[in-house]
Backbone as numpy.savetxt, mean C-alpha at the origin, in Angstrom:
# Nx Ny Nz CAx CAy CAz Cx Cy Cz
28.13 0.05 -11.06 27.28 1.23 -11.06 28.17 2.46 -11.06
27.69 3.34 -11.95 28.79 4.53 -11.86 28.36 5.81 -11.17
28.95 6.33 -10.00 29.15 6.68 -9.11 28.11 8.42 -9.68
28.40 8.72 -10.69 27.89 9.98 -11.19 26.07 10.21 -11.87
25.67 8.99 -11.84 24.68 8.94 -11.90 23.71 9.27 -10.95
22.26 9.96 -11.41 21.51 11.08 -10.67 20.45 9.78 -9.58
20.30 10.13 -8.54 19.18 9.20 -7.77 17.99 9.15 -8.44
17.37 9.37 -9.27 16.21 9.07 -9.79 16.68 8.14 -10.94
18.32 8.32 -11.53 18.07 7.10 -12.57 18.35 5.81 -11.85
19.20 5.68 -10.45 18.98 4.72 -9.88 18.01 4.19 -9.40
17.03 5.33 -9.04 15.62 4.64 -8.59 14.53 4.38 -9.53
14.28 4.25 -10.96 13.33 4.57 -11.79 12.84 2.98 -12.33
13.59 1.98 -11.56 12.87 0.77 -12.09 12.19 0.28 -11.40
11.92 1.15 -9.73 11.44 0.36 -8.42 10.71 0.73 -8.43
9.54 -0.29 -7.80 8.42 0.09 -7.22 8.35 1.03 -6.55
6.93 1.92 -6.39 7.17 3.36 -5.38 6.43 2.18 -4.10
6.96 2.72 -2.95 6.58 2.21 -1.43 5.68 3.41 -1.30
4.86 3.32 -0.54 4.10 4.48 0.68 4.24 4.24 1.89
4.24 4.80 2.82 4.01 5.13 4.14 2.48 4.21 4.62
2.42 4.73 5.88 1.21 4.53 6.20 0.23 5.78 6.23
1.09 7.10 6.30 0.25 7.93 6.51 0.22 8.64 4.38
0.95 7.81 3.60 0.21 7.60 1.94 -0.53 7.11 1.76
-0.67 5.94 2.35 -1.68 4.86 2.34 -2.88 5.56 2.37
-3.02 6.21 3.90 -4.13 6.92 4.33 -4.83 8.16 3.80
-3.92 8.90 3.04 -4.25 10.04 2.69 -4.42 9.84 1.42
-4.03 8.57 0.33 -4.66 8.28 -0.47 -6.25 7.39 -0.82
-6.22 7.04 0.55 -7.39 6.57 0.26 -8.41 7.46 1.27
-7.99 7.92 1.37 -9.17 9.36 2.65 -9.40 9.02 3.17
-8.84 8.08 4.41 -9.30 7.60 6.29 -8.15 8.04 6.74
-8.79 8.05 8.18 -7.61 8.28 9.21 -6.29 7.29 9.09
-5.02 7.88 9.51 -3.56 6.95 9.66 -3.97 5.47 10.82
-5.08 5.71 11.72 -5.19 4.89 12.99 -6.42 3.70 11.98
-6.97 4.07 10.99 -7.74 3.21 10.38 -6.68 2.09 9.73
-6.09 2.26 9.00 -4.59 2.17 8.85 -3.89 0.68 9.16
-4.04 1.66 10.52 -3.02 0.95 11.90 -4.05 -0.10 12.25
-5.30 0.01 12.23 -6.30 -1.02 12.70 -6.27 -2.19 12.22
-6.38 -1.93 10.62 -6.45 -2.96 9.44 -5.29 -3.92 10.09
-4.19 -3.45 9.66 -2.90 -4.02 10.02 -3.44 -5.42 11.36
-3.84 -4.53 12.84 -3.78 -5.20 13.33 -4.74 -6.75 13.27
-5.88 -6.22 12.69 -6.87 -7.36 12.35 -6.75 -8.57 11.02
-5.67 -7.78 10.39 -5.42 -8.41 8.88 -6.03 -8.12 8.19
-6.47 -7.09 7.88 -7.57 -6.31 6.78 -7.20 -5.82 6.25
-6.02 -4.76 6.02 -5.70 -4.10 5.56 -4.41 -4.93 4.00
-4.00 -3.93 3.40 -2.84 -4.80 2.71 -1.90 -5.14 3.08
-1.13 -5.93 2.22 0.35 -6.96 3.02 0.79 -5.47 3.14
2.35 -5.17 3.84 3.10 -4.41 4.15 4.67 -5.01 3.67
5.77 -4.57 3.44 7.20 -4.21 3.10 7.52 -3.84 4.29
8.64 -4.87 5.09 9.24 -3.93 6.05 10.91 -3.93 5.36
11.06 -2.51 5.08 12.41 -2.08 5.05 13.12 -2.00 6.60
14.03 -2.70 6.93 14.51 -2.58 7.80 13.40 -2.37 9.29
13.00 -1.02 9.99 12.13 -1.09 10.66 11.47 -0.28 10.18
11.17 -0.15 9.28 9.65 1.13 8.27 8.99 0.04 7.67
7.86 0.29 7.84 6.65 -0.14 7.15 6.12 0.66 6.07
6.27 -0.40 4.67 5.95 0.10 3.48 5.37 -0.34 2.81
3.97 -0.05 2.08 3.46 -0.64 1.28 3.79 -0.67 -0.30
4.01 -1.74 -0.86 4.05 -1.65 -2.43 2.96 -1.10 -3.17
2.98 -0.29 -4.35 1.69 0.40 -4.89 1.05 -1.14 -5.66
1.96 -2.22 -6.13 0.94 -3.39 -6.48 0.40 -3.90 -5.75
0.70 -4.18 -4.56 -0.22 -4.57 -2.95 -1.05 -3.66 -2.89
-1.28 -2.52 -3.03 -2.28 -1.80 -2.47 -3.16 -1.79 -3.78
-2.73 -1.96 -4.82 -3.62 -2.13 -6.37 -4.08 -3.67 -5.98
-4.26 -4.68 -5.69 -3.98 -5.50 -5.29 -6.01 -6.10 -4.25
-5.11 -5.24 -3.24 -5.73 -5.52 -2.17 -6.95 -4.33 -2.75
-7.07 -3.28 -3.26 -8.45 -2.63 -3.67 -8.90 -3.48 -4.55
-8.61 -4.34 -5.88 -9.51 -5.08 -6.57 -10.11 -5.99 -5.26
-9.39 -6.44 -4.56 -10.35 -7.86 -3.71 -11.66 -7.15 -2.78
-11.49 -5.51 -2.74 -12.48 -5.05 -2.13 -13.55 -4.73 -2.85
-13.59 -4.61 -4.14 -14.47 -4.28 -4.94 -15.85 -5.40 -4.50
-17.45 -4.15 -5.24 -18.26 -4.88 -5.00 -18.74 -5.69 -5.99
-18.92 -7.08 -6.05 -19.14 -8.23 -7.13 -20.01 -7.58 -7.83
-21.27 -6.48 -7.48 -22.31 -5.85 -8.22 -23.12 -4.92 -6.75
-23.28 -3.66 -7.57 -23.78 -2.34 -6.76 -24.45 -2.78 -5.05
-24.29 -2.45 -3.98 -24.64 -2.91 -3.21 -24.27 -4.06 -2.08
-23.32 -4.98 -2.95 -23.22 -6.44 -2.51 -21.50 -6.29 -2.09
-21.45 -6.57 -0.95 -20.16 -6.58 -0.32 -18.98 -7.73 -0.95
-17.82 -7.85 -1.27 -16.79 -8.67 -1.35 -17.18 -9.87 -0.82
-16.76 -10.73 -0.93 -17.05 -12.31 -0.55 -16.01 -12.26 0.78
-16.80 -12.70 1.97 -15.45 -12.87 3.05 -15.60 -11.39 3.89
-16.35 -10.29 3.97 -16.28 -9.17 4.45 -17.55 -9.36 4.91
């Protein structure tokens, strides 16, 4: 790897991570809704970098198709 190259061309093949408080503010609930999921297993898998918790944007693409409703009204199978 050569040493003069800019951080975005090193980073431009990776997945983007979010936070928890991306997570949250992309999907418009509170950070503690979040934190809830997590604890119950509801929420999406998580990335731990070292000790940060990160979500992959295909996990979170991911985990919104399985929430979708089968047809107007009718909750996910399992919810």
């Amino acid at each position: 790897m050569e040493t003069n190259q800019r951080p975005e061309a090193l980073t431009s093949g990776l997945e983007p991570l979010l936070t928890s408080h991306d997570l949250a503010e992309y999907l418009g609930i509170p950070v503690s809704t979040v934190r809830d999921w997590r604890v119950d297993g509801k929420g999406p898998c998580g990335v731990w970098v070292g000790k940060h918790l990160r979500y992959a944007v295909s996990d979170v693409q991911a985990w919104l198709a399985s929430q979708r409703e089968s047809a107007p009204g009718r909750r996910p199978v399992g919810r």
